[in-house]
C-alpha positions as CSV (number, residue, x, y, z in Angstrom):
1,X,6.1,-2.1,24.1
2,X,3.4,0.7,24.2
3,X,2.5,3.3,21.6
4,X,3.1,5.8,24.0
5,X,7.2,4.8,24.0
6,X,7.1,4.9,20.1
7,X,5.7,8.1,20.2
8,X,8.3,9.6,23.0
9,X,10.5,8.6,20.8
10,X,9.5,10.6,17.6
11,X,8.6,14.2,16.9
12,X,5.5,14.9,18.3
13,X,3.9,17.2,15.5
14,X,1.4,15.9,13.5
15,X,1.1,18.1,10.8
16,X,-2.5,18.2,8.8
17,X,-4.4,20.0,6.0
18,X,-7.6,21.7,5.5
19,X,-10.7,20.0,3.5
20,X,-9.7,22.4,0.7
21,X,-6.3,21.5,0.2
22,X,-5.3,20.4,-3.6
23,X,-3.9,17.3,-3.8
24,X,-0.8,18.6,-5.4
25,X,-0.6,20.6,-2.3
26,X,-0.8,17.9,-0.3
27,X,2.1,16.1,-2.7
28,X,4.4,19.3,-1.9
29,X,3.4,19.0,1.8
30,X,5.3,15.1,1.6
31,X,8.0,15.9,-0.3
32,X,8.9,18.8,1.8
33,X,8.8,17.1,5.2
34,X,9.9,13.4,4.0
35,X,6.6,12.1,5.0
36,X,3.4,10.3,3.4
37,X,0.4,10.8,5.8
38,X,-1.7,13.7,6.8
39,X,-4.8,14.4,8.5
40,X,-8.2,16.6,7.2
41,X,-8.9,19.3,9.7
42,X,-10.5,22.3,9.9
43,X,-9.4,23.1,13.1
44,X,-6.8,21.6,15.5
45,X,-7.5,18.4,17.2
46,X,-10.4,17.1,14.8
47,X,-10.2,14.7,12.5
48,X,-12.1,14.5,9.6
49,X,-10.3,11.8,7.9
50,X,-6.5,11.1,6.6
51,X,-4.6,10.9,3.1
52,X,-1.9,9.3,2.5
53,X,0.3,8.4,-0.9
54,X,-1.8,5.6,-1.7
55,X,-4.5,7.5,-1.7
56,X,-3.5,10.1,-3.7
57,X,-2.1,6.9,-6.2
58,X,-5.7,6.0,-6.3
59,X,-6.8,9.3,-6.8
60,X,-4.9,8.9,-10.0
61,X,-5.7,5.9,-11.3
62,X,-10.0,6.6,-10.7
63,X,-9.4,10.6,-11.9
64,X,-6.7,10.8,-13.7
65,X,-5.0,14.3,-15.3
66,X,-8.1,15.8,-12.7
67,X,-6.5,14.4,-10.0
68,X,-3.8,16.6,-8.9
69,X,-6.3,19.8,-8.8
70,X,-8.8,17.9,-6.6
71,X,-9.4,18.8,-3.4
72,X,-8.6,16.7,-0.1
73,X,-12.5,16.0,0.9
74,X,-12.9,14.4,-2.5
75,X,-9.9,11.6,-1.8
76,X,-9.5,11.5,1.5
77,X,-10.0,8.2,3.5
78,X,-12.7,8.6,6.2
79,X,-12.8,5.7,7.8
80,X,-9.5,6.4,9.8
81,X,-7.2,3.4,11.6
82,X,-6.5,4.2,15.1
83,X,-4.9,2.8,18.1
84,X,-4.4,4.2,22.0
85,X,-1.1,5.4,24.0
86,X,-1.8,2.5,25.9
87,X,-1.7,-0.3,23.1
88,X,0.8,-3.0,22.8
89,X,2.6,-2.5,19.7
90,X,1.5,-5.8,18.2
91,X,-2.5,-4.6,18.2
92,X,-0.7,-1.7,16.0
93,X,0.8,-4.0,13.2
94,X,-2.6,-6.6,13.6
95,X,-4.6,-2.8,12.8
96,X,-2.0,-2.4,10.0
97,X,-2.3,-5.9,8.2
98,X,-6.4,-5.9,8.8
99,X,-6.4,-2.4,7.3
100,X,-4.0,-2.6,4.9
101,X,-2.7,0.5,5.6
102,X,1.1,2.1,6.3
103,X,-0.2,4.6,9.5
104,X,-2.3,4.5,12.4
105,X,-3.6,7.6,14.5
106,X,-2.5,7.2,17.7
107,X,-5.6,9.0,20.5
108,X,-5.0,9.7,23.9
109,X,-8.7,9.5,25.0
110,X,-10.1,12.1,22.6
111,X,-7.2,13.4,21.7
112,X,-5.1,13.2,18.8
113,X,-1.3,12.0,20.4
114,X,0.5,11.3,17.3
115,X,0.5,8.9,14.3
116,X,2.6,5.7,14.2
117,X,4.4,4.7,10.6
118,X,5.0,1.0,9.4
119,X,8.8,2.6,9.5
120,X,8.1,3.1,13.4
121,X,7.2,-0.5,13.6
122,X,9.9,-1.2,11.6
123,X,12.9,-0.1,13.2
124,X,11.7,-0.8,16.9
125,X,11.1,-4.1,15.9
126,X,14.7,-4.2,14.3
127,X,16.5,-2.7,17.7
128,X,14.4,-5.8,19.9
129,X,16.3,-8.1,17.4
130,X,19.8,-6.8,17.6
131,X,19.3,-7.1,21.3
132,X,17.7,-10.2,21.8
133,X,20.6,-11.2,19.4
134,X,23.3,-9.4,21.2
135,X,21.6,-11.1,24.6
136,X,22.2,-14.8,22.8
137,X,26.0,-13.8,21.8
138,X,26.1,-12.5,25.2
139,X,24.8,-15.5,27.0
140,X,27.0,-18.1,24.6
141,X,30.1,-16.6,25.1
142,X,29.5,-16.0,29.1
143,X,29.8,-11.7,29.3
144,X,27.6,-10.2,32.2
145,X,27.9,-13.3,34.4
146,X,30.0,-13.8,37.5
């Protein structure tokens, strides 16, 4: 499978935050749209880096009760994992493990297409189970064949 399917099959909006965002802003930003990953724009399309809950756990653990007022630039991750539309969904979770993180940014040639979750991974990697194992039953029990 390609990236390009995951994403067809998701939302497509990538939602992000400026460089000035707090980081309790950024906490409300999760909570209110069930999600753990943003990027650090100043303007649509660029990147600057991402943040993500672990980050803002770190944030916590180096800063402490300062934490939460911080702003983005100061614990965002710069170094940003990303993948193209055109990947195979297995260089995805080998860019996961290697990076040891829960999102990649997904570019369509400069472009920003999307961002795909460990939970993306997750559940299309469930569904090729359940019918691979449906396929077996299938095949055992002789359905589909004349």
């Amino acid at each position: 499978m390609h990236v390009r399917q995951i994403l067809n099959s998701k939302s497509p909006e990538v939602i992000s935050v400026t460089p000035n965002h707090t980081m309790v802003e950024v906490l409300r930003l999760f909570r209110e749209n069930n999600i753990g990953f943003v990027i650090v724009a100043r303007y649509p399309g660029e990147c600057l880096g991402t943040v993500s809950e672990r980050d803002c756990c770190n944030a916590v653990a180096k800063y402490g009760t300062q934490a939460p007022a911080m702003r983005v630039s100061d614990i965002m991750t710069h170094r940003v994992a990303t993948c193209a539309t055109d990947d195979l969904l297995p260089l995805v979770m080998a860019i996961m493990t290697e990076r040891r993180t829960r999102h990649v940014l997904v570019m369509d040639g400069d472009n920003i297409a999307g961002i795909v979750s460990i939970g993306d991974v997750v559940k299309y990697r469930l569904e090729e189970a359940m019918r691979t194992e449906q396929d077996l039953q299938d095949y055992i029990c002789g359905v589909s064949y004349h």
